[in-house]
N, C-alpha and C positions, 0 to 999 in steps of 0.2 A: 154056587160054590158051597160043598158039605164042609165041616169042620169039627175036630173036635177039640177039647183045650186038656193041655198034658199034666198043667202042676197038680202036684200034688195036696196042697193045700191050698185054704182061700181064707183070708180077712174076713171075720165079724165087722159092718159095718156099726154097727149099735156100740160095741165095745170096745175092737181094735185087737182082739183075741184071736188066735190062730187055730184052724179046726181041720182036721182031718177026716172027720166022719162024715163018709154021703148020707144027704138023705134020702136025695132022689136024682132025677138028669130029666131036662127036657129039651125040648127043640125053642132055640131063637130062632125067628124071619125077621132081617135087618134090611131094608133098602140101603142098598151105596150108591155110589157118584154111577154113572152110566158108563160103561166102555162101548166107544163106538157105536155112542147113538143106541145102544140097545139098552133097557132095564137090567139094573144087576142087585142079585139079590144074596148075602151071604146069609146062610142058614150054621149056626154053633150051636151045638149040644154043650152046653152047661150044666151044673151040677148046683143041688141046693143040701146045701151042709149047715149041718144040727152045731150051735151052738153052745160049747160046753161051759159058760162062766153063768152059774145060779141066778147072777143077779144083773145079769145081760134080760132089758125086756125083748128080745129078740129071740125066737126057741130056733128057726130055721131063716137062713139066708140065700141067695143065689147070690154064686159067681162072678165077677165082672172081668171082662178081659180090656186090659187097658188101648184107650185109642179103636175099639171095637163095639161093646155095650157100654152101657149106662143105663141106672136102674129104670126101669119103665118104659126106655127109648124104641120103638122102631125104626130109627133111621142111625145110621153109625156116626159119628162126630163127624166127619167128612162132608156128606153127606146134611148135614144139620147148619154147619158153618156156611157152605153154599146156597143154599136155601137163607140161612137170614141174611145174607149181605145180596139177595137179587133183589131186584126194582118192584118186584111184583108181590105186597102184599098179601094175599092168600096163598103164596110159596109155601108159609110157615106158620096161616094163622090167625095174621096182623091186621087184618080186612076191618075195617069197624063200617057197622052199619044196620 
């Protein structure tokens, strides 16, 4: 599933400032929950917007679309939540050894 996200603006996370300027856009690959026993993978083109407050240490951001990304994440909240609440340890990680 392509996608791409419409606002117009996006949140500084460092300062809480509002920006309108792109800097760039690239492609997200997100795993989700499975439909139908198959793999399902939503692909979002995001946007990384230039930070206009001087004393924000943050110069460029990326996008997060809520209930969607999260910074760093490959897998969508969905997708993450299932994964920690199954029985099986290395679902998400938790394996020690």
């Amino acid at each position: 599933m392509d996608t791409d996200v419409l606002a117009g603006e996006a949140q500084c996370p460092g300062c809480g400032g509002w920006s309108v300027q792109v800097h760039s856009r690239c492609w997200r690959i997100l795993a989700d929950s499975a439909i139908g026993g198959q793999q399902t993978l939503v692909k979002v083109r995001v946007r990384r917007f230039f930070c206009d407050d001087t004393v924000c240490s943050r110069r460029t951001f990326a996008e997060q679309v809520p209930g969607v990304t999260t910074p760093y994440a490959r897998r969508t909240p969905l997708l993450r939540g299932l994964l920690e609440r199954s029985p099986w340890p290395w679902a998400v990680g938790r394996a020690h050894g």
